[in-house]
C-alpha positions in Angstrom: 107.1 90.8 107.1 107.5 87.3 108.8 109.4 86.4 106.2 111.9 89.2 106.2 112.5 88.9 109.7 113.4 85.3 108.8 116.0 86.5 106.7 117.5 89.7 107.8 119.0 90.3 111.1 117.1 93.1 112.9 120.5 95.0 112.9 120.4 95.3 109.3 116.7 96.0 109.3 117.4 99.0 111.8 119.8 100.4 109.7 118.9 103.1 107.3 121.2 102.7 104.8 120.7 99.0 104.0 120.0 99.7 100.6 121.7 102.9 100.1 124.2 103.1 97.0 127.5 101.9 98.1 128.8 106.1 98.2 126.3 107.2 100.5 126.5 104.5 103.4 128.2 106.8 105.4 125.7 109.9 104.8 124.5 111.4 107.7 120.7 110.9 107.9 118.5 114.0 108.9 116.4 114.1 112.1 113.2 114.1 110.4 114.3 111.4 108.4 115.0 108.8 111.7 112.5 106.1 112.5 109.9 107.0 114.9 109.5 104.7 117.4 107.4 106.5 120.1 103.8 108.3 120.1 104.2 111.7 118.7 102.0 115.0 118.5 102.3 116.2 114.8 101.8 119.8 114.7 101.2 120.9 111.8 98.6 118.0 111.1 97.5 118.5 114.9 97.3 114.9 115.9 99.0 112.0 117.5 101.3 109.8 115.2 103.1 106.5 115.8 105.6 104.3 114.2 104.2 102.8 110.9 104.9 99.1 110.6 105.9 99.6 107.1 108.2 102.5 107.3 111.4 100.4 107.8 110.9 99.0 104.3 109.2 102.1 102.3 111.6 104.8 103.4 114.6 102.7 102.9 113.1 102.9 99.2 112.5 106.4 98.8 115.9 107.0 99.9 117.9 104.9 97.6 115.4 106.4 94.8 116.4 110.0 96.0 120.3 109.2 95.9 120.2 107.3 92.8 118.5 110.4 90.8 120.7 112.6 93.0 123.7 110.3 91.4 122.5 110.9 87.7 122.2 114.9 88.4 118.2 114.9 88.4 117.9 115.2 92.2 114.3 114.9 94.0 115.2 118.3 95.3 117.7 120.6 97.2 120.7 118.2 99.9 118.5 118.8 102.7 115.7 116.2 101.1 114.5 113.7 103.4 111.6 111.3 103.9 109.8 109.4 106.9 106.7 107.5 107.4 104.1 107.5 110.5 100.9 106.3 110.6 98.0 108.5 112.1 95.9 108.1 115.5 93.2 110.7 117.0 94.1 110.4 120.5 97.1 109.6 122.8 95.7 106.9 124.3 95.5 105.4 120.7 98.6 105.5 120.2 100.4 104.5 123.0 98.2 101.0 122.5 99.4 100.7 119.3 103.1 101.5 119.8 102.4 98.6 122.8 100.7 96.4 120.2 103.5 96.9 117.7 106.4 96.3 120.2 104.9 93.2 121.2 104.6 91.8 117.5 107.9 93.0 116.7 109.3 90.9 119.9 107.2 87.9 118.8 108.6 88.4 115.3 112.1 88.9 116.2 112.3 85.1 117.8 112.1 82.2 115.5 109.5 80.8 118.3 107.7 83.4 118.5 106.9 83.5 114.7 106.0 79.7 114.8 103.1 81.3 116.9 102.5 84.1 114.9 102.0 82.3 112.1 99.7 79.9 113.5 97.2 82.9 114.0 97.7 85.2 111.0 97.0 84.1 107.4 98.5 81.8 105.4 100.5 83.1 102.6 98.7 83.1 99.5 95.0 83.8 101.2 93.7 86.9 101.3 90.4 88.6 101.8 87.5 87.9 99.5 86.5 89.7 97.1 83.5 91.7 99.2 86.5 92.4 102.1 88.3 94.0 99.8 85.0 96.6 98.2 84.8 97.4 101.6 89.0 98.2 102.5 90.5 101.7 101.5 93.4 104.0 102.2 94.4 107.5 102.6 98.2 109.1 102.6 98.5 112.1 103.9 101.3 114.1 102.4 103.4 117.1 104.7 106.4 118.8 103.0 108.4 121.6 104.2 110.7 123.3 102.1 113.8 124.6 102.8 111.9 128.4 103.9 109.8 126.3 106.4 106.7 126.6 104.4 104.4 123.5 104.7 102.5 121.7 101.7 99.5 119.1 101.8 98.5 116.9 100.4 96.4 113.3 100.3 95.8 110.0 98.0 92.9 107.9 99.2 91.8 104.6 97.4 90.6 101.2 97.5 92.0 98.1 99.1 95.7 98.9 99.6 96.9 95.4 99.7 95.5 93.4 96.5 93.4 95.4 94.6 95.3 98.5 94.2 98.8 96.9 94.1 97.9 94.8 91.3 96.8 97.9 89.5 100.3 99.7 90.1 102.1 96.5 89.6 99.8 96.3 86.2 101.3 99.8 85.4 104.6 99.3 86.0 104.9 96.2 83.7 103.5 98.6 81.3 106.3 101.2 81.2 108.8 98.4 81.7 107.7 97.2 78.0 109.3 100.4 76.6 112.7 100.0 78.1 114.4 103.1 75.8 112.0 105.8 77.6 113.0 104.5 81.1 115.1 107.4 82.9 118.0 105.6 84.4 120.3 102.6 82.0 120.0 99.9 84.3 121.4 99.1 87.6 119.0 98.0 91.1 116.8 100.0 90.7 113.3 101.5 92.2 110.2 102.2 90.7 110.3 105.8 90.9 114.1 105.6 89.9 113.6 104.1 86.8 109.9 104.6 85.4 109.4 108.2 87.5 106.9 110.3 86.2 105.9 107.6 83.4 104.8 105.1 86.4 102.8 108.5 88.0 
């Protein structure tokens, strides 16, 4: 992250079609689909979400997946798909800290100073957490979709350590399927994971 704020201006990083195919720059991007950047009641999960650190990154990739399919005439779904990320807390006062907490990194971040600091304090790259930390990490998605009549569908993925263990399994996959290039479902191009490999990958 660190490293990406080194790179990118934060105008760039704000903008949701950074990575967008060159024809869609000027889409107009759904409600649902902007960035959340204050504490919000979910109701149909019936609990507080807040901005999820990684959602600047991850939904900019689902959405150049969904327009690149869109582009090759096998669409995720109907023109009024969108995607956005929050992450989960049980109580307001949970997640007005962390919105705080995050603001405060994000300020740090944003100065070149202020990620001298930060880096003094968080890991190094190329450490990680040992091999008991990581038996004892996990994950769980939580999946909400609403179709176009307004009917709601859940769903969840749970696993093991996010980070190291379960990447390098998906990362293990992927160089799998890239092996047999002729079964891949778009020619070439930038492409994503799910745009190329799709349901092979899954």
């Amino acid at each position: 992250m660190l490293n990406l704020m080194e790179t990118v201006p934060m105008s760039e990083m704000n903008n949701p079609h950074i990575i967008d195919p060159f024809d869609h720059r000027q889409d107009k991007i759904q409600p649902k689909a902007k960035d959340q950047t204050l504490p919000k009641f979910d109701k149909t999960l019936k609990t507080w979400t807040v901005p999820f650190v990684m959602s600047g990154v991850n939904t900019r990739i689902v959405r150049r997946s969904s327009l690149l399919l869109k582009d090759a005439g096998t669409p995720y779904g109907p023109e009024e798909f969108c995607y956005a990320e929050t992450e989960i807390k049980k109580s307001f006062f949970g997640s007005l800290v962390h919105t705080i907490g995050l603001g405060i990194f994000l300020m740090f971040a944003y100065f070149s100073f202020g990620r001298y600091l930060l880096k003094k304090v968080l890991p190094s790259p190329g450490t990680g957490p040992s091999l008991k930390e990581r038996e004892k990490s996990w994950f769980k998605v939580r999946f909400v979709g609403e179709t176009t009549q307004g009917n709601h569908l859940l769903g969840t993925i749970a696993g093991g350590d996010p980070g190291y263990t379960e990447t390098a399994k998906m990362v293990s996959n992927a160089a799998i399927c890239l092996v047999d290039s002729e079964t891949l479902q778009l020619p070439g191009g930038v492409l994503t994971a799910a745009s190329s490999m799709g349901d092979k990958l899954v």
